[in-house]
C-alpha positions as CSV (number, residue, x, y, z in Angstrom):
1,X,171.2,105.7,64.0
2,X,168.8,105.3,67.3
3,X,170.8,105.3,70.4
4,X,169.9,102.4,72.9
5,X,169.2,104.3,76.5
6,X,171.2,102.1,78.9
7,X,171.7,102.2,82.4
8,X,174.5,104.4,82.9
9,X,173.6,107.0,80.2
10,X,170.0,107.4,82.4
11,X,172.8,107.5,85.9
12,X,175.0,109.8,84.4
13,X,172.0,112.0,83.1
14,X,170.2,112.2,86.1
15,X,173.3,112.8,88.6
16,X,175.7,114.6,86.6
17,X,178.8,111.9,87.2
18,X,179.3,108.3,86.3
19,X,177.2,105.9,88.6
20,X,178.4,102.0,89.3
21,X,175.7,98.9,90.1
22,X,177.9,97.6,92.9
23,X,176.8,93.4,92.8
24,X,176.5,91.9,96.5
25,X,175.9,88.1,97.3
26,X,175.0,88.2,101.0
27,X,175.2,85.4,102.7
28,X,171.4,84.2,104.1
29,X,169.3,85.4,101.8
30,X,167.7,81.7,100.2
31,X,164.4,81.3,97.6
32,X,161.5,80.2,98.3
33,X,161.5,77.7,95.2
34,X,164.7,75.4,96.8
35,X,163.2,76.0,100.6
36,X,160.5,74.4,99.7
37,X,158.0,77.1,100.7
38,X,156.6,77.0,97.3
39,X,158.5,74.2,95.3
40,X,161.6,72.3,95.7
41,X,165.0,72.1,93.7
42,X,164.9,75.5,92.2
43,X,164.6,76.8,89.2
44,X,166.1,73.6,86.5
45,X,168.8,75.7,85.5
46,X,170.0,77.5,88.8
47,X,172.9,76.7,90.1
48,X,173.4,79.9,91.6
49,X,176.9,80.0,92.1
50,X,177.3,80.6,88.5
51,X,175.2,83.7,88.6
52,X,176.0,85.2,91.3
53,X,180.0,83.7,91.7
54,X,180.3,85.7,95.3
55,X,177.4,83.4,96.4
56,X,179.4,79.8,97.1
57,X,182.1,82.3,99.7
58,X,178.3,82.8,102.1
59,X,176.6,79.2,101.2
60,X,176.6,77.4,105.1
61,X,175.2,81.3,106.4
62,X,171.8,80.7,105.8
63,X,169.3,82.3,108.3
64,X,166.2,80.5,107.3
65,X,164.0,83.4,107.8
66,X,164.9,84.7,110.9
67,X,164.5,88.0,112.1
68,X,167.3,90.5,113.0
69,X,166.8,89.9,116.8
70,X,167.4,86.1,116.5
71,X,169.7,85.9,113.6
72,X,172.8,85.4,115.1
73,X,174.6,86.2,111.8
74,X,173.1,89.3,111.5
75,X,176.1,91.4,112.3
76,X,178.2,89.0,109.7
77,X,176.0,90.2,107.2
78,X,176.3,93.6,107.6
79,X,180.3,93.3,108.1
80,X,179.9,91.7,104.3
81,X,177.5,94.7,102.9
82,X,180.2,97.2,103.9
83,X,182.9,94.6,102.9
84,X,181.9,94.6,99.6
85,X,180.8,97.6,98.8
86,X,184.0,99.4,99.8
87,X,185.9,96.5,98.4
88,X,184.1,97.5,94.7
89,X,184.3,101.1,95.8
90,X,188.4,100.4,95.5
91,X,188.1,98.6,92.3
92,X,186.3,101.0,90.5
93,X,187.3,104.8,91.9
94,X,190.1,104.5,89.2
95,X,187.8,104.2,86.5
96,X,185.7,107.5,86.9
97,X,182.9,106.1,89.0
98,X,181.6,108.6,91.4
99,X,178.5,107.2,92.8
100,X,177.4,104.1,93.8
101,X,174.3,101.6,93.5
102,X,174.0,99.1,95.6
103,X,172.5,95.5,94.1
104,X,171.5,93.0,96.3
105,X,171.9,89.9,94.0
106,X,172.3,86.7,94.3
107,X,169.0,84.6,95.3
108,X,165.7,86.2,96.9
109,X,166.7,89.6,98.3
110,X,163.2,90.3,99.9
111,X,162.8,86.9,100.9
112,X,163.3,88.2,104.7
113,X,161.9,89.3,107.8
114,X,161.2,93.0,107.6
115,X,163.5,94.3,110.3
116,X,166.4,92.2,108.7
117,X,166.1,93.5,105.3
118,X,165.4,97.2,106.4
119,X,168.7,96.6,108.5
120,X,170.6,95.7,105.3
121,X,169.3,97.8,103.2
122,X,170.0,100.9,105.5
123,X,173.6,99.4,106.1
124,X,174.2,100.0,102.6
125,X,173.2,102.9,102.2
126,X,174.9,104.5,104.9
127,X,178.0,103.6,102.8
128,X,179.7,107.1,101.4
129,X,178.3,107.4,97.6
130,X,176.4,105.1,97.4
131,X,172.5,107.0,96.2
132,X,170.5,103.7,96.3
133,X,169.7,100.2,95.9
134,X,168.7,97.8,93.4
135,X,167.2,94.4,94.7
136,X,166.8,91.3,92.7
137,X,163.8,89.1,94.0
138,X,160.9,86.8,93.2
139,X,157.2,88.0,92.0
140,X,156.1,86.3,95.1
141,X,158.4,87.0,97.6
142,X,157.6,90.5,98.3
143,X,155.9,91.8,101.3
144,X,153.7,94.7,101.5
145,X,156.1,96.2,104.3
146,X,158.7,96.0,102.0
147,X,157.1,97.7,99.1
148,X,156.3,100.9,101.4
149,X,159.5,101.4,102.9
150,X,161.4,101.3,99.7
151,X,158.6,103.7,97.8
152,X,159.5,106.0,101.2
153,X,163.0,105.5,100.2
154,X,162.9,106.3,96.5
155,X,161.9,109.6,97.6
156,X,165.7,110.0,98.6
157,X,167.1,107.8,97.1
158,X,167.4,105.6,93.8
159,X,165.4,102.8,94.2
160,X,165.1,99.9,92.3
161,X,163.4,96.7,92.4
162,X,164.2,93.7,89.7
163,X,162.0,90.6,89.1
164,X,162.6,87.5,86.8
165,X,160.1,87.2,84.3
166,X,161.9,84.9,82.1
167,X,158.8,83.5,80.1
168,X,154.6,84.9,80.3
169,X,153.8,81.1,79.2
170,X,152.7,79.0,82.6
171,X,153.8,76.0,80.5
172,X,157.7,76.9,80.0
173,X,157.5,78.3,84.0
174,X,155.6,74.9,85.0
175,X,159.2,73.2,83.1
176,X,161.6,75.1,84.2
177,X,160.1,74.4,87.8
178,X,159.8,78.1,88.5
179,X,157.2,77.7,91.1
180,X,155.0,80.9,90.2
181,X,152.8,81.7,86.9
182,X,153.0,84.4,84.5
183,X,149.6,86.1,86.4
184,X,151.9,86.3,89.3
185,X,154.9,88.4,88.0
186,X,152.3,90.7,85.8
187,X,150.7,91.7,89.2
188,X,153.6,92.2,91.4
189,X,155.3,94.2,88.7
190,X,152.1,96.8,88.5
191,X,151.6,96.9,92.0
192,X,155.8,98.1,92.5
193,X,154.6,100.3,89.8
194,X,151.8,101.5,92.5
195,X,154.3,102.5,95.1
196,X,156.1,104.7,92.2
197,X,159.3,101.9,92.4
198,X,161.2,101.8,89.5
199,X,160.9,98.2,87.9
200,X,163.4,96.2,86.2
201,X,162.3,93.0,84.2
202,X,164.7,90.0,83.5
203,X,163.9,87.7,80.4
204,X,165.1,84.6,79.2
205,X,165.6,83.7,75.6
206,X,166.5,80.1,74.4
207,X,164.0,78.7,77.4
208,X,162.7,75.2,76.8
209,X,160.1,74.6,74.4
210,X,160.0,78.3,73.6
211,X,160.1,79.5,69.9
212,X,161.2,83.1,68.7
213,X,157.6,83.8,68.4
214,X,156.9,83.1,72.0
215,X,160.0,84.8,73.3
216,X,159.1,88.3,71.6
217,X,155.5,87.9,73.3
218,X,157.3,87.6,76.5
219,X,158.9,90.9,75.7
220,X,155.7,92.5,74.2
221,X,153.8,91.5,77.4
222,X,156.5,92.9,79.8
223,X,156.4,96.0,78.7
224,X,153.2,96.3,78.6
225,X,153.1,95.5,82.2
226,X,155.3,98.6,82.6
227,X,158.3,97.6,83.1
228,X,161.0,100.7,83.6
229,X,164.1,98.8,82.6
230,X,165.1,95.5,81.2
231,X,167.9,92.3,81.2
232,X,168.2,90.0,78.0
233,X,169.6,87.3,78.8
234,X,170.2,83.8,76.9
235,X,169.5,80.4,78.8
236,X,172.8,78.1,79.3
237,X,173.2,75.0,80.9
238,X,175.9,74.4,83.7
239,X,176.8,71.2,85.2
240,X,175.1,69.5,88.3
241,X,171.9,71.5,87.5
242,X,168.7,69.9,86.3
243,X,168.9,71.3,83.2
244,X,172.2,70.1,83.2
245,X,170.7,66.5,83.0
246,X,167.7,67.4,80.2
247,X,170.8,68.4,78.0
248,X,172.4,65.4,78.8
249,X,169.9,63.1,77.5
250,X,169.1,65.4,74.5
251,X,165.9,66.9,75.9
252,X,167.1,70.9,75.3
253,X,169.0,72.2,72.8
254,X,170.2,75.9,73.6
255,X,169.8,78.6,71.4
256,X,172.6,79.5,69.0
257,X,173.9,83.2,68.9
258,X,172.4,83.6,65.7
259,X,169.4,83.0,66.3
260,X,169.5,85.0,69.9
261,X,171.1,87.9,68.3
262,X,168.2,87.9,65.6
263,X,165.3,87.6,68.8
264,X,167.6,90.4,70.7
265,X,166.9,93.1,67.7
266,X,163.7,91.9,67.2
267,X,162.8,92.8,71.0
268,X,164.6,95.9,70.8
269,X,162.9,97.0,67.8
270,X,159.7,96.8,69.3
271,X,160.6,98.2,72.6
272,X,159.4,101.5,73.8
273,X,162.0,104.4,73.8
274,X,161.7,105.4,76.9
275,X,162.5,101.8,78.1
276,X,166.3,101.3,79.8
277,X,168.7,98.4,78.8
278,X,170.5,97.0,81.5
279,X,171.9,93.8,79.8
280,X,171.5,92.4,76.8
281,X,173.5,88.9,76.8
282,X,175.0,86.8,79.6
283,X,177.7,84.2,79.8
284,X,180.7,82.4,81.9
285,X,184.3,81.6,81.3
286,X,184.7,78.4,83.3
287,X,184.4,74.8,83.4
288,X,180.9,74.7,84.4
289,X,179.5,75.9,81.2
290,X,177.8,72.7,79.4
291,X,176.5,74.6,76.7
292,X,175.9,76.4,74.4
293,X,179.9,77.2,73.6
294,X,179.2,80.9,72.7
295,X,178.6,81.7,76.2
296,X,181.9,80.5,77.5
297,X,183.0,83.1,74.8
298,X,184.6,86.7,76.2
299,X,182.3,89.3,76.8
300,X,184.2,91.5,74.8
301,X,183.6,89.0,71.9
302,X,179.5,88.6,72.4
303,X,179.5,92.3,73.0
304,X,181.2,93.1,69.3
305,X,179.0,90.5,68.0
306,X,175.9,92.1,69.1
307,X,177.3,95.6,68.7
308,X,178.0,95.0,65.3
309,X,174.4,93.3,64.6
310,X,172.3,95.9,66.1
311,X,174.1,98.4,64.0
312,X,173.2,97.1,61.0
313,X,169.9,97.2,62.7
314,X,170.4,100.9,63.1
315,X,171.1,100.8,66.5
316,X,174.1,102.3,68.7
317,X,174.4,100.5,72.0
């Protein structure tokens, strides 16, 4: 049976002890595609709250692109790196975990002055344990500034930088509103590649209009692209997003498990070894969930379900 690589067998390999992706949702940090800097609305199925749940505690902090000497939150922010990190720190000591990632989540983490992100980014760390950072952004929301200084930090540190891929078709990003083409993600993922950053790609399977077909060429083309790591995850709809209404009035059915199980292998099977899983489905246990009903399922259960499926497969997760 082939062994998946994930992300904390490649930690624990490289620093000898049990490694934890700390999640932060900072308060400030917005996205270019609901600014309105390069579309409005966001994404049709963001509602970011349900990503990134920390998100709604930091919603009326917003900075609007201000740099560290006139933000007057700036210090706030910093309080909530430490905050957070130490508060996770707590929760997870008990369990084994030695070291420490930091992950700058929820929305557009480089979508910053310079001298503000450099400030957070050192804030964290600073923290005790914690041997890098992993930043979740936009293909066009990176600076070259910021590309440097974190290629000077990876040579110290674990550095990671994560971009949403979702779909290589311009005509699935032009639906889901997501303000950038498929050109635009394939550059900015080989020129992080230039700087020697490691690169994380995020697809979505179950994407409007997409077929099987067209979801495994997403796959294909992202690592191709070169791509160090990757998330799977499956599109759901939650209330009082636009997707949200497109369900409503029958215009997107989501993907069933079956069938996203089934695309999951499929992807997996053609993967390169040396790739890293990070994540391979996604869900949420509340009310907001619209559909489809397996994500509002425990993560225990989707887990054993694709567990079990991918060892059939001949594959140990």
């Amino acid at each position: 049976m082939q062994k998946i690589r994930t992300f904390g067998s490649y930690l624990q390999a490289k620093y000898g002890v049990r490694v934890k992706k700390i999640p932060l949702a900072i308060g400030g940090f917005t996205c270019p595609n609901i600014d309105g800097t390069v579309a409005k609305g966001g994404c049709t199925f963001c509602l970011n709250d349900s990503f990134s749940p920390n998100v709604a505690k930091n919603k009326d902090k917003i900075f609007l692109n201000l740099s560290s000497q006139e933000n007057p939150l700036i210090e706030s922010q910093l309080m909530q790196v430490v905050s957070q990190i130490n508060g996770s720190k707590r929760e997870f000591k008990p369990l084994g975990y030695k070291k420490y990632l930091a992950y700058f989540q929820a929305f557009t983490n480089t979508y910053a002055p310079f001298d503000t992100l450099q400030k957070l980014y050192s804030k964290a760390l600073e923290e005790k344990d914690v041997i890098g950072l992993s930043i979740g952004t936009r293909s066009d929301s990176v600076e070259e500034s910021v590309l440097e200084y974190l290629s000077e930090l990876s040579k110290s540190h674990e550095i990671w930088i994560e971009y949403g891929i979702q779909s290589i078709y311009d005509e699935t990003l032009n639906r889901i509103n997501r303000g950038h083409d498929a050109k635009n993600v394939e550059m900015a993922i080989k020129r992080a590649k230039e700087y020697g950053l490691n690169v994380c790609g995020h697809l979505i399977f179950g994407l409007p209009g997409e077929n099987q077909e067209m979801m495994l060429n997403s796959a294909k083309a992202a690592y191709e692209w070169g791509i160090d790591s990757i998330k799977f995850h499956p599109l759901y709809v939650v209330k009082n997003t636009i997707l949200a209404n497109e369900y409503n009035r029958g215009e997107f059915t989501p993907i069933e498990l079956n069938e996203y199980i089934d695309t999951l292998i499929k992807a997996i099977e053609m993967m390169p070894k040396d790739i890293i899983v990070q994540r391979v489905t996604a869900g949420i246990e509340d009310d907001s969930l619209l559909a489809p009903s397996w994500c509002g399922e425990s993560k225990n259960y989707l887990m054993g379900r694709i567990k079990q499926e991918l060892a059939k497969a001949g594959y140990r997760y």
